[in-house]
C-alpha positions as CSV (number, residue, x, y, z in Angstrom):
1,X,93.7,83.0,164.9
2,X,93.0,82.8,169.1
3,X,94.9,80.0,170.5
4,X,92.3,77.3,171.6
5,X,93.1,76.8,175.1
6,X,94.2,73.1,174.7
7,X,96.8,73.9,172.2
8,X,98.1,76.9,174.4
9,X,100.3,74.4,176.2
10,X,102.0,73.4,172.7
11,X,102.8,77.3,171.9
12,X,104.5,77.4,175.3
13,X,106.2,74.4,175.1
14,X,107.5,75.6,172.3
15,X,108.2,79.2,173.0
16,X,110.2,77.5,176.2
17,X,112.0,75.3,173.5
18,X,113.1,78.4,171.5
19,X,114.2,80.7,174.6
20,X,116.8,77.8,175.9
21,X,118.0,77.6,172.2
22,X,118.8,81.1,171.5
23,X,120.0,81.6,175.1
24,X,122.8,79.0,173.9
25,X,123.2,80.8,170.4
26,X,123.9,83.5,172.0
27,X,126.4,82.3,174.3
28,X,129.0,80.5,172.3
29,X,130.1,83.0,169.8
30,X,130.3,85.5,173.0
31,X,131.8,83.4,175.3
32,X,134.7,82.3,172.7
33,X,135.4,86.0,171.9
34,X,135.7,86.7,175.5
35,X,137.8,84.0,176.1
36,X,140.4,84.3,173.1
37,X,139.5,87.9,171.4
38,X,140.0,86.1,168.5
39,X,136.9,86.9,165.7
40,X,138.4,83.9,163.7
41,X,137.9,81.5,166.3
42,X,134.6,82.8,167.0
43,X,133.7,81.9,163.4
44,X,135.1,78.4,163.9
45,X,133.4,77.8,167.0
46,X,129.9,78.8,164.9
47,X,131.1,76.7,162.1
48,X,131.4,73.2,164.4
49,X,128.1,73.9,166.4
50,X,126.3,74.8,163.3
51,X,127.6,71.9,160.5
52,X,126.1,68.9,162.4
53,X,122.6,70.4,163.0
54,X,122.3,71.0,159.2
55,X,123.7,67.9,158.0
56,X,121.6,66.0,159.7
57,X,118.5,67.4,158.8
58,X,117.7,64.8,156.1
59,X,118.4,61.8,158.9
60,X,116.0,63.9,161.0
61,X,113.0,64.1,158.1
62,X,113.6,60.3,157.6
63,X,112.7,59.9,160.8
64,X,109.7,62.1,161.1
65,X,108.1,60.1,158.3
66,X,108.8,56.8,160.2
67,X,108.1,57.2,163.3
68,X,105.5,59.5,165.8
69,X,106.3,63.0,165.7
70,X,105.1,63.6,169.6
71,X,107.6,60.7,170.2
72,X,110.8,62.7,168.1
73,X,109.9,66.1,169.9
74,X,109.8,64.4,173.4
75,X,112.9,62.9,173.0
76,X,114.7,66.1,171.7
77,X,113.8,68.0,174.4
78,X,114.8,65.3,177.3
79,X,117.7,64.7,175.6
80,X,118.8,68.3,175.4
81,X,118.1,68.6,178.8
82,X,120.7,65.5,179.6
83,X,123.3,67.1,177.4
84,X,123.7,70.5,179.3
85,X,123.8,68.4,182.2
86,X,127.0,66.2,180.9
87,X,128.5,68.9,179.1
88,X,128.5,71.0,182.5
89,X,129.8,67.8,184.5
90,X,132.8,67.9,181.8
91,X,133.5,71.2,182.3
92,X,133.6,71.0,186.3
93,X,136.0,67.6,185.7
94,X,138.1,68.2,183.1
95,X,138.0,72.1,181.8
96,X,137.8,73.8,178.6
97,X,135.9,75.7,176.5
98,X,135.4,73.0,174.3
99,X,132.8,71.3,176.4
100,X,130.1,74.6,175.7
101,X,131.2,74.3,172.1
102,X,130.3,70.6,171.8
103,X,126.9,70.5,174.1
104,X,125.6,73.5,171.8
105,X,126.3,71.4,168.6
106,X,124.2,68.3,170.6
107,X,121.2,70.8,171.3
108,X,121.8,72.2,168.0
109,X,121.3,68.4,165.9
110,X,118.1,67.7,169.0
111,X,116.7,71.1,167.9
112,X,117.1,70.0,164.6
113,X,114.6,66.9,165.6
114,X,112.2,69.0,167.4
115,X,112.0,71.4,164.8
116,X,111.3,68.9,161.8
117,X,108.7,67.2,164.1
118,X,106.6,70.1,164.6
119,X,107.1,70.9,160.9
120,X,105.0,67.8,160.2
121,X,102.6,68.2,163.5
122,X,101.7,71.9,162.6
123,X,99.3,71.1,159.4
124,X,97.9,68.4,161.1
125,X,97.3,70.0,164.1
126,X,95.6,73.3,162.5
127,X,94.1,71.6,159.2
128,X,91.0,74.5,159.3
129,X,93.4,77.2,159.5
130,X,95.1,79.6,156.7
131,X,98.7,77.5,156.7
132,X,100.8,81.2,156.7
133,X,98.6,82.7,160.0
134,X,99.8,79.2,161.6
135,X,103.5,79.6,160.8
136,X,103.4,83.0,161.8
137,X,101.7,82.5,165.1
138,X,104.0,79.9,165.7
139,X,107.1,82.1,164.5
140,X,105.8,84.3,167.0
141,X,106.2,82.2,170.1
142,X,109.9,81.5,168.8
143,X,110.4,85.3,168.3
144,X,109.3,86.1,172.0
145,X,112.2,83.4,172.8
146,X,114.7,85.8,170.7
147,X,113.7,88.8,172.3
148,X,113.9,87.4,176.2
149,X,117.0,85.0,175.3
150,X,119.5,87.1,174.9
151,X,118.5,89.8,177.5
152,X,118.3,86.9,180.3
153,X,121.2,85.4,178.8
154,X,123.5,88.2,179.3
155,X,122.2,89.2,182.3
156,X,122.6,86.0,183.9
157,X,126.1,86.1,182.1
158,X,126.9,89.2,184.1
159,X,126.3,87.4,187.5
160,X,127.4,84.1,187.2
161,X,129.7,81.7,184.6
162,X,128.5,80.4,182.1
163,X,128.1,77.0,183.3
164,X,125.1,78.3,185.9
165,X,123.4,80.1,182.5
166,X,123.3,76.7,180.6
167,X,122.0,74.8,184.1
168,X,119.4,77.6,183.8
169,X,119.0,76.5,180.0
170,X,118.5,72.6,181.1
171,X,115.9,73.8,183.4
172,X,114.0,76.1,180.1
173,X,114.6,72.3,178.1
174,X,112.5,70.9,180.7
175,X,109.7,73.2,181.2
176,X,109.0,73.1,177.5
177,X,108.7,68.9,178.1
178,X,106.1,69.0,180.7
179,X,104.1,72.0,178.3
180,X,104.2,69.4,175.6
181,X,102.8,66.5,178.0
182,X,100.1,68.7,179.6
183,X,98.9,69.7,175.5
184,X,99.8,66.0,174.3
185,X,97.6,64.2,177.6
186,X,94.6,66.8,176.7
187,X,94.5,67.0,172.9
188,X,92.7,64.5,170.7
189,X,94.4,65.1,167.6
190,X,95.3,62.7,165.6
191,X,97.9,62.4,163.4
192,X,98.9,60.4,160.1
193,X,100.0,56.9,161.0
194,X,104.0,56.9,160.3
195,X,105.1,55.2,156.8
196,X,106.5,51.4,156.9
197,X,110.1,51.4,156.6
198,X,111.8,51.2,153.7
199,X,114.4,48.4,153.1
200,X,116.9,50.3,152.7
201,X,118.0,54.3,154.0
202,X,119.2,54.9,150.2
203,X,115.1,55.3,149.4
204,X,114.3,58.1,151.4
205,X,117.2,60.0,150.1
206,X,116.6,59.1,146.6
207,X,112.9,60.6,146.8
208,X,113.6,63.6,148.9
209,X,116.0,64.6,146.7
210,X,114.0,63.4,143.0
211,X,111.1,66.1,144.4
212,X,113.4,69.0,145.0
213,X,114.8,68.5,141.7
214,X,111.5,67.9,140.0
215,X,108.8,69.5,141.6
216,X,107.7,72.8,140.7
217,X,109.3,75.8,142.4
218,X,111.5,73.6,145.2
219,X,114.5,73.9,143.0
220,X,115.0,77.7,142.4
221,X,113.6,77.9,146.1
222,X,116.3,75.7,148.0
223,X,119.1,78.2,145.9
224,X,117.7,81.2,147.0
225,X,117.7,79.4,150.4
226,X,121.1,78.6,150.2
227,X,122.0,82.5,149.1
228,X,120.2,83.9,151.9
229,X,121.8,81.9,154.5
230,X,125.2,82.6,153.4
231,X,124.9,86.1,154.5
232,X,122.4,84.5,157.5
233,X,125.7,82.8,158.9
234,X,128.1,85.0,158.2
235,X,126.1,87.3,160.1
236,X,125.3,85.6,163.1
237,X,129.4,84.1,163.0
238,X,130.6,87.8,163.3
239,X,128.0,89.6,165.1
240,X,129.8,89.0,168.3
241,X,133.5,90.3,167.3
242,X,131.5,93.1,165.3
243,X,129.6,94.6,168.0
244,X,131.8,94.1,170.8
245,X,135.0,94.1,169.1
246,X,135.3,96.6,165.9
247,X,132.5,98.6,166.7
248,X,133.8,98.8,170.9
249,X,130.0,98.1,172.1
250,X,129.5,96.2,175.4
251,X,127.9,92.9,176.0
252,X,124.1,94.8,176.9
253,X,124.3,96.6,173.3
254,X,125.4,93.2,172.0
255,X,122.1,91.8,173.8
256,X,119.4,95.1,173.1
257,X,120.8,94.6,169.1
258,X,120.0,90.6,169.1
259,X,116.7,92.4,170.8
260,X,116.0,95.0,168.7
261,X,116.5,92.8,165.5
262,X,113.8,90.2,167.2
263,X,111.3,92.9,168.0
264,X,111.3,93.4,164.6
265,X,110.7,89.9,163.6
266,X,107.5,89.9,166.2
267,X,106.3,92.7,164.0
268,X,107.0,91.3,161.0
269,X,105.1,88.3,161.6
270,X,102.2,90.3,163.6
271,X,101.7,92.1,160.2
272,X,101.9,88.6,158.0
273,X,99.4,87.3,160.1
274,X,96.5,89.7,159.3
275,X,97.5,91.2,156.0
276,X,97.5,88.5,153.0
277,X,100.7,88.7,150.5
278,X,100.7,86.8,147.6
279,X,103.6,84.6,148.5
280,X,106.2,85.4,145.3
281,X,106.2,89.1,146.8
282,X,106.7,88.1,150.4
283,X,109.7,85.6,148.9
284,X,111.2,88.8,146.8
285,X,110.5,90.9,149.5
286,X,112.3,88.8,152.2
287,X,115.1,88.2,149.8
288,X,116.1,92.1,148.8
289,X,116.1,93.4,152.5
290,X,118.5,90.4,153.5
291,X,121.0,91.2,150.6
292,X,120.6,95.2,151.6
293,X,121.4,94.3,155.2
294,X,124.3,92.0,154.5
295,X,125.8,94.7,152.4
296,X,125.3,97.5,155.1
297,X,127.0,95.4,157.9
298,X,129.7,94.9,155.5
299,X,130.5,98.5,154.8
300,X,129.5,99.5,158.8
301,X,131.5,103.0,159.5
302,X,129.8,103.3,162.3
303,X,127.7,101.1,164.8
304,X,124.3,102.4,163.7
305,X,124.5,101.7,160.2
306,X,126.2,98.1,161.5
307,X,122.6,98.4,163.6
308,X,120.1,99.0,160.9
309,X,122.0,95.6,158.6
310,X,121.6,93.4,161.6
311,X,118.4,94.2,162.3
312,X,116.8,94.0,158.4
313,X,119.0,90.2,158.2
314,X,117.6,88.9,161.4
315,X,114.2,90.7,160.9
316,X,113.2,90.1,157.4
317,X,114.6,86.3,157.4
318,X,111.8,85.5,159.5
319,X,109.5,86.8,156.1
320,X,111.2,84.6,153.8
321,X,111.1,81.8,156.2
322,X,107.5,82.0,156.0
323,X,107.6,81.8,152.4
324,X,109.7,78.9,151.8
325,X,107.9,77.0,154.6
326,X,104.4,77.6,153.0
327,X,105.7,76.6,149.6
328,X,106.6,73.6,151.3
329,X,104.1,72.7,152.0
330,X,101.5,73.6,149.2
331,X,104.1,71.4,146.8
332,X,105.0,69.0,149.3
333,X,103.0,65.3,149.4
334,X,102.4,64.4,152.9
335,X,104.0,61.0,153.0
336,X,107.3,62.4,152.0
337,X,106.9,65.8,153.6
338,X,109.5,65.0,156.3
339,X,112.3,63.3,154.7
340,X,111.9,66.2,151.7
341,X,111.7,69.2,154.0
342,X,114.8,67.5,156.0
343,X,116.8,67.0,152.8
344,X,115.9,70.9,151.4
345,X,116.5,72.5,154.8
346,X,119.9,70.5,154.6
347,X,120.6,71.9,150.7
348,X,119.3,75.2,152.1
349,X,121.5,75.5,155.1
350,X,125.0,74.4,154.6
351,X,125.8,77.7,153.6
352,X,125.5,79.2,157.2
353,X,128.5,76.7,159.0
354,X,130.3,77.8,155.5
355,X,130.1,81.1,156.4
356,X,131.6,80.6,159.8
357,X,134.4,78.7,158.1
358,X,135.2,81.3,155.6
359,X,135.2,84.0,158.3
360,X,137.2,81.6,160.7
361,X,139.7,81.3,157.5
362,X,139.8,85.0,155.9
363,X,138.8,87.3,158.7
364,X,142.3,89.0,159.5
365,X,143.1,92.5,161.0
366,X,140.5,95.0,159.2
367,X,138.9,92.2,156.7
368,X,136.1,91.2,158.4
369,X,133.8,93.4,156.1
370,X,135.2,92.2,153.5
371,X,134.7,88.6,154.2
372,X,131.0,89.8,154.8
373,X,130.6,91.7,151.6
374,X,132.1,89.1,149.3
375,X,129.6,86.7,150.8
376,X,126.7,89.3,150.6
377,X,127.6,89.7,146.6
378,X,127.2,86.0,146.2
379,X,123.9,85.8,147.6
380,X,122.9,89.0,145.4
381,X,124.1,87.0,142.2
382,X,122.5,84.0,143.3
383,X,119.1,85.8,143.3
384,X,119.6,87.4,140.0
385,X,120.3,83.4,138.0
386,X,117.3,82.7,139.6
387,X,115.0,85.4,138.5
388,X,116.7,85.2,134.8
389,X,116.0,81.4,135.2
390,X,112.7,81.9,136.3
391,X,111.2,84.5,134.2
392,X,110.2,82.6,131.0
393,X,108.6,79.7,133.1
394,X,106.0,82.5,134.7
395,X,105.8,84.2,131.0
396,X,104.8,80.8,129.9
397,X,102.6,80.6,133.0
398,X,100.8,83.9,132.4
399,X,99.9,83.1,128.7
């Protein structure tokens, strides 16, 4: 699918989005451990900058049926642009580390916004187009942000605190606004009128939640969701005291394995976007390599199996993404596609900040693998209930 060359400025505004986001992801956990080389509080620290972002997703969907997209995805990025500005004004006033903690958990809930607000722009925008080449184009521009992110990120690192690196972040936040004004002044899309409001807020919930229950497929999807990201969190929660801590790695192999694992996510995707997979495979597919890799970064004797783990979590999450985001929106209805996809990402996602609390609250001296293996066996059993549950629905099906 070429990229027309009025909707070029969206994909950068997006891939500027993503870069500024993952340069942030990639600082906190890193710059706790190097500030109290302690892999608990590094899993804490994930665990408050990721719990808001995800419970809010539902709020965020509500809104995304109410009100203009454009106007939601504008405002997230101005906003996160204002909030590493104040949370670097705290810093310089008052100290802490607490102030990089709590601006990444703002960006995190605005990120949260933008990304539900493309959600509903994308099959809109591309209506002609084969919705799984879309998602992985678009995947695309946010792996290119992965791969630069944390290479810039830890360079930058190297040379100057941490408070220049998230200036330089604000400056990414507002580059990706002026990309989405240049492609929003120049398109002529045009998008479903937002839904009247309902009377009360209890509505919304009570539908987003009555279609993931009832409709087809959302059900068993949103659990094997919620499995995947438990190893998904604990993952990202440890990957800084892993790397740099029990394996003894500096803060460049900490960057080229965040790298390495989002090279393989661009390949991933490349591959998705001209070869056609039925979407049940590319689900079961997605799922096994994520439970293999959580399991190999649990029993890690050594940095290269630690390595392959990361890189088959982080690279093969981007697969199943693709998956539950296409069911999605095949089962979806329109009107209710963003405060359902809100609520499910919200059902589908609390697992990562549990992760980061569970490692904040178990991982002592020599247990971290543990920790990480427990929660890899729960995701593995998860997946098993629902193919038992599953199987005679498609017997049935293939009758």
């Amino acid at each position: 699918m070429p990229v027309r060359a009025k909707d070029f400025a969206f994909f950068l505004s997006l891939f500027f989005a993503r870069l500024a986001d993952q340069m942030l992801l990639f600082l906190v956990p890193l710059v706790v451990f190097q500030t109290t080389q302690s892999a608990a509080l590094s899993g804490l620290a994930f665990f408050i900058e990721t719990l808001p972002r995800y419970l809010l997703f539902s709020v965020c969907g509500i809104l995304c049926d109410r009100r203009s997209p454009v106007s939601l995805l504008v405002i997230s990025q101005r906003f996160r642009l204002l909030t590493c500005a104040v949370g670097i004004a705290g810093h310089e006033l008052l100290g802490g580390i607490g102030w990089l903690i709590a601006l990444s958990a703002v960006c995190g809930i605005l990120s949260t916004q933008g990304f539900l607000a493309r959600e509903v722009m994308l099959p809109q925008i591309f209506r002609q187009q084969r919705f799984e080449k879309v998602l992985s184009y678009s995947q695309l521009g946010d792996q290119l942000g992965m791969v630069i992110g944390p290479i810039l990120a830890a360079a930058l690192l190297g040379l100057w605190p941490w408070q220049i690196v998230v200036g330089i972040t604000a400056f990414l936040f507002l580059l990706a606004d002026l990309g989405l004004t240049l492609w929003h002044r120049s398109s002529r899309i045009v998008l479903a009128q937002p839904e009247t409001a309902h009377e009360s807020w209890v509505d919304p919930f009570r539908i987003a939640f009555k279609h993931i229950w009832h409709l087809p497929g959302l059900r068993r999807a949103a659990a094997l969701a919620a499995g995947l990201n438990f190893v998904f969190g604990a993952t990202l929660a440890t990957s800084a005291a892993m790397v740099t801590g029990i394996h003894g790695q500096s803060e460049q192999s900490y960057a080229l394995l965040q790298t390495a694992s989002a090279v393989a996510s661009i390949a991933i995707l490349t591959f998705l976007a001209h070869v056609i997979i039925p979407l049940r495979a590319m689900g079961a597919i997605g799922y096994t390599a994520i439970f293999i890799g959580g399991l190999l970064t649990a029993i890690s004797p050594s940095y290269g199996i630690y390595a392959a783990g990361y890189v088959l979590v982080l690279g093969f999450d981007k697969m199943f993404t693709i998956y539950i985001r296409s069911l999605r929106q095949k089962i979806i209805p329109q009107k209710d596609f963003g405060k359902t996809t809100g609520a499910m990402i919200t059902i589908n996602n609390l697992s990562q900040p549990l992760a980061g609390l569970l490692v904040g609250l178990f991982s002592g001296p020599g247990s971290l693998g543990l920790v990480i293996g427990g929660i890899s066996l729960v995701m593995g059993a998860i997946g098993i209930i629902v193919a038992i549950g599953a199987a005679p629905i498609l017997k049935q099906a293939n009758r």
